[in-house]
N, C-alpha and C positions, 0 to 999 in steps of 0.2 A: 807120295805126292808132294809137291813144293810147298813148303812152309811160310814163303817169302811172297806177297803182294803186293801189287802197285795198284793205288786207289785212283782214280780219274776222277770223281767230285761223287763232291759229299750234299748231306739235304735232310735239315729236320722234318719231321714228321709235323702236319699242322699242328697236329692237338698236342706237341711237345714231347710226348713219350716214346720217342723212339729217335735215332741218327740213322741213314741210310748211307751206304757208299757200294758204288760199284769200282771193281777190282778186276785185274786178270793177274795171273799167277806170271812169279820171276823165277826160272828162264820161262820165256812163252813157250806156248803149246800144250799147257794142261786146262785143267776144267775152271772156267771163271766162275767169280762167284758176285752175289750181292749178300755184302756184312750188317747186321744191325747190332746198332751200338745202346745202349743205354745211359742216356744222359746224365744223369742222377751219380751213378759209380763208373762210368765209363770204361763198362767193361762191356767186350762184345758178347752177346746174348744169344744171336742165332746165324747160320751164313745158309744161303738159298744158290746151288747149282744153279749155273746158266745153261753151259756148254761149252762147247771149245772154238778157236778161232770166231767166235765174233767181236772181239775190239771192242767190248762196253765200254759204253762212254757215261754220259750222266744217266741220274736217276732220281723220280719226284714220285710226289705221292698226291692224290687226288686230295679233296677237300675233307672226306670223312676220313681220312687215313687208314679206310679201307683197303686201298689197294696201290701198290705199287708198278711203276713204269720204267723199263730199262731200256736205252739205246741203242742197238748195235751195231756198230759203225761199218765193220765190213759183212755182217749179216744180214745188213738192209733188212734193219727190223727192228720192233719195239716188243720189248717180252712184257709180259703182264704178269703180275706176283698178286697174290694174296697175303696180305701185309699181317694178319691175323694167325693164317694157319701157316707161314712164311714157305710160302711152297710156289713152283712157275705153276701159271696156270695157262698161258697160252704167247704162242707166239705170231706176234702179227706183221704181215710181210707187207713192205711198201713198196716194193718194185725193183726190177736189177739196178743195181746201180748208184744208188741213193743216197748213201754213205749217211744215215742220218747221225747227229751230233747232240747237240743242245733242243732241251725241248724244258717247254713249262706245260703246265694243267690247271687251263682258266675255264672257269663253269663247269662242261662235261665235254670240253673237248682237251684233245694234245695237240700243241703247234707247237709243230719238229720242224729243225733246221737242217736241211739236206745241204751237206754240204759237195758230194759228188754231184748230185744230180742239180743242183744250184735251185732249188726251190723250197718254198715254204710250206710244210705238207698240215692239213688241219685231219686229226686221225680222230673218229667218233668212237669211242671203244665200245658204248655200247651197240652199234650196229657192225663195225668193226670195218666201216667205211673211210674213205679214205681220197682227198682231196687235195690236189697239188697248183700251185701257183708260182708261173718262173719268176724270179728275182734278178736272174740274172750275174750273179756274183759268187762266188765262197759262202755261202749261211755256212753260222759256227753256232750262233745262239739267237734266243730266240727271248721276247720279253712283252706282259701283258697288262696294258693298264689296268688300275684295280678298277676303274669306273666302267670296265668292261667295251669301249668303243675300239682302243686300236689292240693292235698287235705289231712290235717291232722282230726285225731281223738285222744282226750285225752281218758286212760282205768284207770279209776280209782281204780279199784282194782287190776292188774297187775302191776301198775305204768310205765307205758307205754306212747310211742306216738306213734301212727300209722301216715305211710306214705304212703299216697294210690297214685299210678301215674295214673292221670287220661287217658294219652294216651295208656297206654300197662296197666291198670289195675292190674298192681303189690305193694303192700304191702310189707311195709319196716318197721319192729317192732325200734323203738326207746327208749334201757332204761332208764328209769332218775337214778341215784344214788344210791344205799343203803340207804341214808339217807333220800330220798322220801318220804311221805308222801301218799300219791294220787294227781293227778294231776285233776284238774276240768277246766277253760277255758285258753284258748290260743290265740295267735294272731300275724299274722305274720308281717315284715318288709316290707317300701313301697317298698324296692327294691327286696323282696323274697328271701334274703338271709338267716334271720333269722327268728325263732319261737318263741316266747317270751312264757314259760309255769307257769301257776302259781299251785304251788304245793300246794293244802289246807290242808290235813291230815281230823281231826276233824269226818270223817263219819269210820261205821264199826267199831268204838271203840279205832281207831286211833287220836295220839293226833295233835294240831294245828301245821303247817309247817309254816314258815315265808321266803318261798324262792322265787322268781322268775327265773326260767331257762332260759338261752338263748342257741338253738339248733342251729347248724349249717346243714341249708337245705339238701344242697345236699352230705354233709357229714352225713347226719344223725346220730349225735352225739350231747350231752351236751358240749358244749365250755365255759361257765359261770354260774354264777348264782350271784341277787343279793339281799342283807337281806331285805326285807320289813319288812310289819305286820303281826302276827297272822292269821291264815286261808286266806290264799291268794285266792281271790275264783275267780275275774272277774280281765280281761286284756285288755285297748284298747292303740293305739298307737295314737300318736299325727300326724296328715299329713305328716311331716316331717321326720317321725319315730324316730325323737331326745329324747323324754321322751314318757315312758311310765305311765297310770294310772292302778296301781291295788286296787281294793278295799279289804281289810281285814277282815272277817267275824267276827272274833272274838277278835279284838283288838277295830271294830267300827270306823276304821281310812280307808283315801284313800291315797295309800305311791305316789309320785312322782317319779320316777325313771330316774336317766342321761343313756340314753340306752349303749352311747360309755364309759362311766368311770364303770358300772355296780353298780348306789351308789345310795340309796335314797336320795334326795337333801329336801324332802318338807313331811312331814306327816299333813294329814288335818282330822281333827274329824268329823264327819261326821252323828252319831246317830247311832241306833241300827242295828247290821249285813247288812252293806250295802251289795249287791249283785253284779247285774251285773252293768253295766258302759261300758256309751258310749260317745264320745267325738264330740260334735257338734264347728266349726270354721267358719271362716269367709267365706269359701267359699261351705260349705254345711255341711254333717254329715256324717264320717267314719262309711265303714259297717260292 
């Protein structure tokens, strides 16, 4: 079997003690896998079969970091792990076509960004229920406020942010700029006020964006933006929501950002097209 994998993003475990990434094997067509890393020595610890041909894409872990959730892009599916006994425990199908992408797990649901089937799917694991909403665009990622009222979707080919309110179910289009690019992951502030968007460009024959948005929630508007790196593609916030990391697809760099001065303070190299990015601290791992 291929020795050689390509990671698609990466995701501390809440309680801090564990790194998740999903992988499929280089050349394609063998068995993918989800890696777990250990942060402490950061040496990989255990890797969990998926199966073959489905395109994992990201991967989150619920709040007791019980259990793990994997994307499948072309398996129009979310696999469920058992984050303890690191083994699949099921595989949950969203529909033909689906292509889901980016998802978070806020409360005890998953909200997956369908990026084939252009909607917003809310997945109950424990009923293993299954709820969709058009969007109308590309969904690539998907982002929750911690005060628990919205749910965002980035639409990468609209250049869009969806505002979905989880209590009354109403959608609130957000447009980024003219000068947009496409927008690919996002990530909100610990206090829900703001949406941090990173604008990649680079797909569809568009070129690379070097912006980071800052949205004002419940204004749902653009209030800033600040220059990173080329293809801004992955966003996480630091506990404190004082700086953000985005990683740069095509610069190879991960920018620092002061989130109140809106300025990169820190560019770090990094290697080739780094992706997603997630920010593990002292007292566990942002989800």
């Amino acid at each position: 079997s291929p020795d050689m994998f390509m990671p698609h993003n990466v995701q501390v475990a809440p309680d801090g003690k564990s790194v998740w990434v999903a992988a499929a094997p280089m050349p394609e067509g063998g068995v993918e896998k989800a890696f777990v890393i250990d942060p402490l020595t950061e040496e990989i610890t255990d890797s969990i079969e998926l199966g073959s041909e489905l395109h994992v894409a990201h991967v989150v872990l619920d709040a007791t970091s019980s259990k793990a959730y994997v994307t499948a892009n072309e398996g129009s599916a979310v696999l469920e792990l058992d984050a303890h006994e690191k083994k699949l425990l099921r595989t949950i199908d969203l529909g033909a076509d689906r292509g889901p992408h980016g998802m978070r797990f806020c409360g005890d649901r998953l909200w997956i960004a369908n990026m084939t089937g252009k909607t917003l799917a809310e997945l109950a694991p424990a009923s293993g229920s299954v709820t969709e909403t058009d969007v109308g665009g590309v969904a690539v990622q998907t982002a929750c406020a911690p005060n628990g009222k919205y749910v965002f979707v980035s639409l990468y080919d609209t250049k869009e942010v969806i505002r979905y309110e989880i209590g009354t179910k109403k959608l609130t289009r957000i447009a980024l700029p003219a000068e947009a690019q496409g927008p690919v992951q996002l990530y909100p502030s610990p206090d829900s006020k703001t949406l941090w968007v990173c604008d990649q460009g680079v797909l569809m024959g568009r070129p690379a964006s070097n912006l980071l948005y800052a949205v004002d929630v419940e204004a749902a508007q653009v209030t800033g933006k600040a220059e990173v790196g080329k293809g801004a593609h992955g966003v996480v916030l630091s506990d404190d929501g004082a700086l953000a990391y985005v990683t740069n697809l095509s610069a190879n760099t991960v920018s620092v950002v002061d989130t109140a001065k809106l300025e990169t303070i820190a560019t770090v190299g990094v290697g080739t097209k780094p992706n997603g990015i997630s920010h593990w601290h002292v007292s566990g791992g942002m989800p």
